[in-house]
C-alpha positions in Angstrom: 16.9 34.7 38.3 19.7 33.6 36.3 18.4 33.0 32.5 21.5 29.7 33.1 19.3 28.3 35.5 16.1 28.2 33.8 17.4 27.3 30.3 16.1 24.3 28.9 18.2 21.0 29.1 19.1 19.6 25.2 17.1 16.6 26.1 13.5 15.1 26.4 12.1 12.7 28.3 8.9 10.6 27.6 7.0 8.6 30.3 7.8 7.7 33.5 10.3 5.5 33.7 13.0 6.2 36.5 16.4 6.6 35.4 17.9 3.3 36.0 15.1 1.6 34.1 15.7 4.2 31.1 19.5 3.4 31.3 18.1 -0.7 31.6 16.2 -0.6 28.9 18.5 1.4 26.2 21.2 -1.0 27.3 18.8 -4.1 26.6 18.4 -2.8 23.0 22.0 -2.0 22.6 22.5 -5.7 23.1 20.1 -7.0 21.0 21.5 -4.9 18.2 25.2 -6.5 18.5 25.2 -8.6 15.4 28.7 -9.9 13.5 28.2 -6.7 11.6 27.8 -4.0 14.2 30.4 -6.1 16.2 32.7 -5.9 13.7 32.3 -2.0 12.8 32.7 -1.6 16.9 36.2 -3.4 16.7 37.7 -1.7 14.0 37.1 2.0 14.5 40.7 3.5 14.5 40.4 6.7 15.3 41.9 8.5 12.2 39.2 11.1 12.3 38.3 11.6 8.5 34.8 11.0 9.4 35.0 14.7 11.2 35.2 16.4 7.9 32.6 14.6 6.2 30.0 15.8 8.4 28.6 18.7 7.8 27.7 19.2 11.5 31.2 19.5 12.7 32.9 20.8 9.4 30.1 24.3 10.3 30.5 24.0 13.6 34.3 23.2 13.9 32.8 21.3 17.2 34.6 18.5 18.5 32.0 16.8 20.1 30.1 16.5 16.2 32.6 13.5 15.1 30.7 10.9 14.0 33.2 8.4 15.7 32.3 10.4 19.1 29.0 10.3 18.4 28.5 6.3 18.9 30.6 6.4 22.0 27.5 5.2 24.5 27.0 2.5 21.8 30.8 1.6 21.8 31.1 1.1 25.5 27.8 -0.4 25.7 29.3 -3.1 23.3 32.6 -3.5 25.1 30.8 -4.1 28.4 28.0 -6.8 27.2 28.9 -8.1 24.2 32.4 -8.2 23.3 34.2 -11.4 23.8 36.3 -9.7 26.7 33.1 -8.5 28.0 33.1 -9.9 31.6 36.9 -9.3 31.8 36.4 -5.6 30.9 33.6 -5.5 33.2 35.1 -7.4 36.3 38.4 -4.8 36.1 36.1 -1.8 35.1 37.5 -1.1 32.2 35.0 0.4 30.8 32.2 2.5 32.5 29.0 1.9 32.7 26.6 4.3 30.9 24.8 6.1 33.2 21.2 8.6 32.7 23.3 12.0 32.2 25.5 10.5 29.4 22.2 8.9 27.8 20.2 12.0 27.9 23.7 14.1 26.5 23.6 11.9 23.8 20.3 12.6 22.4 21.4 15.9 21.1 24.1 14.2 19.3 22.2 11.5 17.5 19.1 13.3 17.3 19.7 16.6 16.6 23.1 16.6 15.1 23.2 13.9 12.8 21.2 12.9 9.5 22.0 9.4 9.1 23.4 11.2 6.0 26.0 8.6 5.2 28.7 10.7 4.2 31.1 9.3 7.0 30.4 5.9 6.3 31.4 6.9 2.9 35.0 8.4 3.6 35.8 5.8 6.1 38.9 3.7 5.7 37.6 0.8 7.8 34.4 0.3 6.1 32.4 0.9 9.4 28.9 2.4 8.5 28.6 5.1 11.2 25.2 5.9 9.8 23.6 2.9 10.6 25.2 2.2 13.6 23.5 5.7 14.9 20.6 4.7 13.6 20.5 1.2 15.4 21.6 3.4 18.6 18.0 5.2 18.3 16.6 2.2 18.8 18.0 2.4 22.5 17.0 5.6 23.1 13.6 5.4 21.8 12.9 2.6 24.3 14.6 4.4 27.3 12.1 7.2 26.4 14.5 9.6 25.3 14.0 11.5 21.8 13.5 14.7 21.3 9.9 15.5 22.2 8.8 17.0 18.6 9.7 13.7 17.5 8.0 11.7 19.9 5.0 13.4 19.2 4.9 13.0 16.0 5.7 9.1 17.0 2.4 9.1 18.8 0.2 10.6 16.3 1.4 8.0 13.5 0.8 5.2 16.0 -2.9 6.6 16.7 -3.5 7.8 12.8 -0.7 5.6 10.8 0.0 9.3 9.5 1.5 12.3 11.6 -0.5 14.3 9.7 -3.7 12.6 9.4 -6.0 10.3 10.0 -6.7 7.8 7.1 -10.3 9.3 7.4 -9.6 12.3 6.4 -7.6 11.0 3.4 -10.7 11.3 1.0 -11.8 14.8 1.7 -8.3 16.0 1.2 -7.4 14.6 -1.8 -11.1 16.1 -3.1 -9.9 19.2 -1.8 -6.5 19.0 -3.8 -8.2 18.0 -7.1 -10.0 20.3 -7.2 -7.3 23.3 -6.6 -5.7 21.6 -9.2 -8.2 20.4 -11.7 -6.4 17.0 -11.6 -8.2 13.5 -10.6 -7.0 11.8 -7.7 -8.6 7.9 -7.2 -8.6 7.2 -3.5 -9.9 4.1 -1.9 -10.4 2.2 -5.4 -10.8 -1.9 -5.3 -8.4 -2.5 -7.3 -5.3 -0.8 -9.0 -2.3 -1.8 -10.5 0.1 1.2 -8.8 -0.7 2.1 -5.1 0.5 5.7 -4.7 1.9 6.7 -1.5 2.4 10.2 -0.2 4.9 12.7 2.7 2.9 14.6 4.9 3.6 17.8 3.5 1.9 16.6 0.5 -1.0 16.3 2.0 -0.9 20.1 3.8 1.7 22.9 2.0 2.6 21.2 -0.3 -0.1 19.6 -2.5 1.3 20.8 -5.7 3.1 17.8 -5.7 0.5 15.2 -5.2 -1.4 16.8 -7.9 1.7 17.0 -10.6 2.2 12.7 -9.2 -1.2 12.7 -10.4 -1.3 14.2 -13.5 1.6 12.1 -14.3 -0.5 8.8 -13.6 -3.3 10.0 -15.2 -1.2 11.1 -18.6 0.1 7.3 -18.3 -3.1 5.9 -18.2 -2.4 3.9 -15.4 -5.0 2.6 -13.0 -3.5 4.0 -10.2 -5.3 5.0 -6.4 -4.5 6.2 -3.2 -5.8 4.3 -0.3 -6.6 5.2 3.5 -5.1 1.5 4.2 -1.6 2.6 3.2 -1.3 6.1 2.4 1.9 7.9 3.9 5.3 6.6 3.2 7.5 9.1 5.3 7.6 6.4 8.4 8.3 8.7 11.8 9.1 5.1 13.4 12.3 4.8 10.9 14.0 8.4 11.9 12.9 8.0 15.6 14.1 4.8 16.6 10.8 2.8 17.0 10.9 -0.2 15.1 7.4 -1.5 16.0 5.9 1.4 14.0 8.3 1.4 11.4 7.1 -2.2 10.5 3.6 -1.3 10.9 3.7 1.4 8.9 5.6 -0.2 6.5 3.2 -3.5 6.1 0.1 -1.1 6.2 2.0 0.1 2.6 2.1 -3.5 1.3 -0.3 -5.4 2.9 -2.7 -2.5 1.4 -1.4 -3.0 -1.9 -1.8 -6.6 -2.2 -5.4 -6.4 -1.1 -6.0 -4.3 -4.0 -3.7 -6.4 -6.6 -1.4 -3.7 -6.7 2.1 -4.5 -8.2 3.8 -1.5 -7.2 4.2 0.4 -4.4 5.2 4.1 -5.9 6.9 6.3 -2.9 7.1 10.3 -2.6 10.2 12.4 -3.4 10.5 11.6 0.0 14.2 10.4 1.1 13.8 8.4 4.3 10.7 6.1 2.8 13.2 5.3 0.0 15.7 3.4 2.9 12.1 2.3 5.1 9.9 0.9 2.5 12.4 0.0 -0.4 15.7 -0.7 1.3 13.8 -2.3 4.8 10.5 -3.7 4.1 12.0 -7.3 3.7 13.4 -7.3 7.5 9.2 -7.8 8.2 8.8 -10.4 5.4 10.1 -14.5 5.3 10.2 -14.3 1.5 10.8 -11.9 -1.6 8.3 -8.5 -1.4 5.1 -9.0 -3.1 5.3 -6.0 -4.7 8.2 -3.7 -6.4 8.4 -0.6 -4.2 9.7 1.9 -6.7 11.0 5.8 -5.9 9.6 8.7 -7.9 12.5 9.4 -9.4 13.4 6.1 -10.6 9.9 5.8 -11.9 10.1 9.1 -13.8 13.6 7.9 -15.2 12.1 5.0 -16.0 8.8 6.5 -18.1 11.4 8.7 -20.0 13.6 6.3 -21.4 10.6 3.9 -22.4 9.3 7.3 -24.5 5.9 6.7 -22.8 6.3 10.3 -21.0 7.4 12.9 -23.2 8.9 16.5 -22.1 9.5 19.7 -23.3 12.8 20.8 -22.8 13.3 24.2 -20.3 16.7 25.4 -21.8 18.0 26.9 -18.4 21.3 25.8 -16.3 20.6 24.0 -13.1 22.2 22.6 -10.3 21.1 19.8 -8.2 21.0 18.9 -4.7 21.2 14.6 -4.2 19.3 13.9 -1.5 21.3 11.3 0.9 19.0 8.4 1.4 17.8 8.5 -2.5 21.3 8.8 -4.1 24.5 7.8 -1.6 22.5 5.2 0.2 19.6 4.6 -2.4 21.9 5.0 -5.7 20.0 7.1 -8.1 22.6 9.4 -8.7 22.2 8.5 -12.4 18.5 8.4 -12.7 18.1 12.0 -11.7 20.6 13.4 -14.2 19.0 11.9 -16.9 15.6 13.1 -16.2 17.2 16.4 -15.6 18.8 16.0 -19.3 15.5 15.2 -20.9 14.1 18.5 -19.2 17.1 20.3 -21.1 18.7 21.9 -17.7 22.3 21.5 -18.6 23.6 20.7 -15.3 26.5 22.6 -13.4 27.6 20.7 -10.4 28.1 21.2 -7.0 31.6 21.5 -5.6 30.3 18.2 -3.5 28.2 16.2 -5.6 26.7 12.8 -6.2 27.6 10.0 -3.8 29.9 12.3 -2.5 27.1 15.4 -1.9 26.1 17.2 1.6 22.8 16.6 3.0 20.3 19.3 3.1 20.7 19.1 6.9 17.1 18.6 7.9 17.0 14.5 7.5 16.7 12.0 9.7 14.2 14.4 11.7 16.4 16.8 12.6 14.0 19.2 10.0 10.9 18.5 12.3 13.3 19.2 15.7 12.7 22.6 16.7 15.5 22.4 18.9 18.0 21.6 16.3 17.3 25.2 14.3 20.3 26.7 14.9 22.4 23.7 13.8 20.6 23.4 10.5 20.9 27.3 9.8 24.6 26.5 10.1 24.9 23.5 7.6 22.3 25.3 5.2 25.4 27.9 4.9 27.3 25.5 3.6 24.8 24.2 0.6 24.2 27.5 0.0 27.6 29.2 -0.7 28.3 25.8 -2.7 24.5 26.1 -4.9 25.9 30.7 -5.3 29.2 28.7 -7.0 27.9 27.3 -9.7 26.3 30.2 -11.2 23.4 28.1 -12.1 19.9 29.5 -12.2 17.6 26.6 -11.2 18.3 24.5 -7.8 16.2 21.4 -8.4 16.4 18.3 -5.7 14.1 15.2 -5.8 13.4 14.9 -1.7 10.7 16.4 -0.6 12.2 17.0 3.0 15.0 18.3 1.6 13.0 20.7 -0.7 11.5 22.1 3.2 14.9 22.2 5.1 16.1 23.9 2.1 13.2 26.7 1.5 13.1 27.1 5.8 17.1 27.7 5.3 16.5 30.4 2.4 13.3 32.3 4.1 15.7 32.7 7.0 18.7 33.9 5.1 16.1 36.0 2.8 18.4 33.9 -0.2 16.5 34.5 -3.4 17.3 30.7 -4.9 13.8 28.8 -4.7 14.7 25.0 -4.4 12.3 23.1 -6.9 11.4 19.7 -7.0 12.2 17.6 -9.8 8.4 15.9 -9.8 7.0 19.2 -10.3 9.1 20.1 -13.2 8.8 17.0 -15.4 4.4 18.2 -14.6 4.8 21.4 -15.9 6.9 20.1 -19.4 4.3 17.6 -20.4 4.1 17.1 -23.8 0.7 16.3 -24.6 
């Protein structure tokens, strides 16, 4: 048998819709997503291509078809045949095409497991358009039309059963008892009432515990009354990077709606980079008024206890480099924050070649880390942070996403690269001044 026959195809399917009704329904959200702002970014795309070498995908690759600009074509001609003001002139002359199943299931591969929602080629583009969103928006199609990448969907289906993808809120308590006591550290979970509700990624709560413990030992150094809670306990949101925008606002009410039950004022996320644009950036689209509570980052919270002088650390005296993770610094903007906890840690900092605002992602976000299927695409981009990390001669790699920090450790077992990417939680934990 030929192996080109048996292959698999680059694309899932979920349910049992037929193909017109998928194509139907993705159109139906594609509609409904054509606001002034989306309209507006679909009119003034000009082609100029400088979007092309801000991604990583198609600056590895050297693949045509990785443009972000190509990338939203099914979105574009979606817009130009519903919702445009020449829409039923385009339509009645057929100047357009209508989208049809093969193109939609083609196009999963390219927002799903070739693009980050990093950012970077909203940030080079001359017309303002924000490509990244717009891609995101475009999941919201695909997600209805049953058509994400089936790693992702099931991870979709386990958060909607469990509110977690890694657990259900039951289990919560025996596995933060597990974790203090591997790490000799208190953990509240399930308290009354609190002033900080802490919130966690799912790799906290499985490989990498570490981290939960060092957030805890933090809190517990502060003297803040501080819990976890099976109401509201994992901030990573699956229904943000899939496309599914009912359980992104569950999941993202269960965090606030948990913490106001317990009188919580803030809402503490994970190094975690997608929470940071769910819960901080997004939680007001599911509220009529201002947040009841300040949703704060890690980060910004460990900048914050710094400068006040209520968190004091020793200095570690090595040089450093640091990777900023896309949704925390060029769509969050803690670009600063970070560099100054790094400074109080004494880790004089050499910079990447791309940096800042300006940085690479990690290749693994928006998903594409927990999409088998995408592997060989992220090996290729993880050659490019690599060769730019071996430039700066620095000995420490630090980053402040926890997602990142796995894309980025999968990327150096597979390269057998000897530069351990730390997380910047872990090390403010370990300088502690008592």
């Amino acid at each position: 048998m030929n192996p080109a026959t048996t292959a698999k195809p680059p694309f899932d399917r979920q349910g049992e819709l037929s193909d017109e009704a998928r194509v139907d329904a993705a159109m139906r959200s594609f509609v409904r997503e054509f606001g002034v702002t989306a309209a507006v970014h679909m009119e003034a795309c000009v082609r100029c291509g400088m979007c092309a070498e801000a991604c990583h995908f198609h600056v590895t690759t050297g693949e045509a078809k990785y443009t972000p600009a190509y990338k939203l074509e099914p979105f574009r001609r979606a817009y130009f045949r519903e919702a445009s003001p020449f829409a039923p002139i385009v339509r009645a002359l057929g100047l357009v095409r209508k989208l049809g199943i093969d193109e939609l299931q083609q196009w999963q591969e390219l927002i799903y497991d070739s693009c980050t929602m990093c950012g970077r080629c909203t940030l080079v583009c001359p017309m303002g358009i924000d490509i990244a969103e717009l891609v995101k928006e475009a999941r919201h199609g695909m997600f209805r039309a049953g058509l994400i990448p089936e790693r992702l969907a099931l991870m979709d289906r386990a958060a909607q059963q469990w509110g977690s993808p890694a657990t259900p809120p039951e289990d919560l308590p025996d596995i933060l008892a597990e974790v203090s006591e591997q790490h000799g550290v208190p953990i509240p979970c399930d308290l009354p009432q609190a002033d900080v509700l802490v919130t966690a990624a799912p790799a906290e709560l499985g490989d990498h515990t570490k981290a939960l413990a060092d957030a805890a030992k933090i809190l517990n150094r502060l003297g803040l009354k501080w819990t976890m809670h099976q109401g509201g306990f994992d901030a990573s949101n699956i229904g943000f990077n899939n496309g599914d925008l009912r359980l992104q606002e569950r999941l993202t009410k269960a965090l606030i709606d948990t913490a106001v039950k317990i009188g919580a004022k803030t809402i503490l996320l994970p190094e975690c980079g997608h929470a940071y644009g769910a819960a901080r950036w997004e939680a007001a689209k599911w509220y009529d008024g201002p947040l009841p509570v300040r949703i704060v980052h890690m980060t910004e919270f460990l900048d914050e206890q710094i400068a006040s002088g209520k968190l004091r650390v020793r200095p570690i005296g090595d040089t450093a480099t640091f990777h900023d993770p896309c949704q925390i610094v060029r769509r969050g903007g803690l670009e600063a924050a970070a560099r100054r906890v790094l400074a109080a840690l004494g880790l004089p900092l050499t910079e990447l070649k791309d940096h800042g605002v300006a940085g690479f992602c990690c290749g693994g976000g928006g998903g594409v880390v927990s999409n088998v299927r995408a592997a060989r695409l992220r090996a290729q981009v993880f050659e490019l942070k690599k060769a730019q990390v071996e430039a700066t001669g620095a000995k420490r790699f630090v980053t402040s996403c926890g997602q990142c920090r796995i894309t980025l450790e999968q990327g150096a077992k597979a390269t057998h690269w000897n530069k351990k990417p730390e997380s910047l939680l872990e090390l403010v934990a370990e300088q502690l001044v008592d």
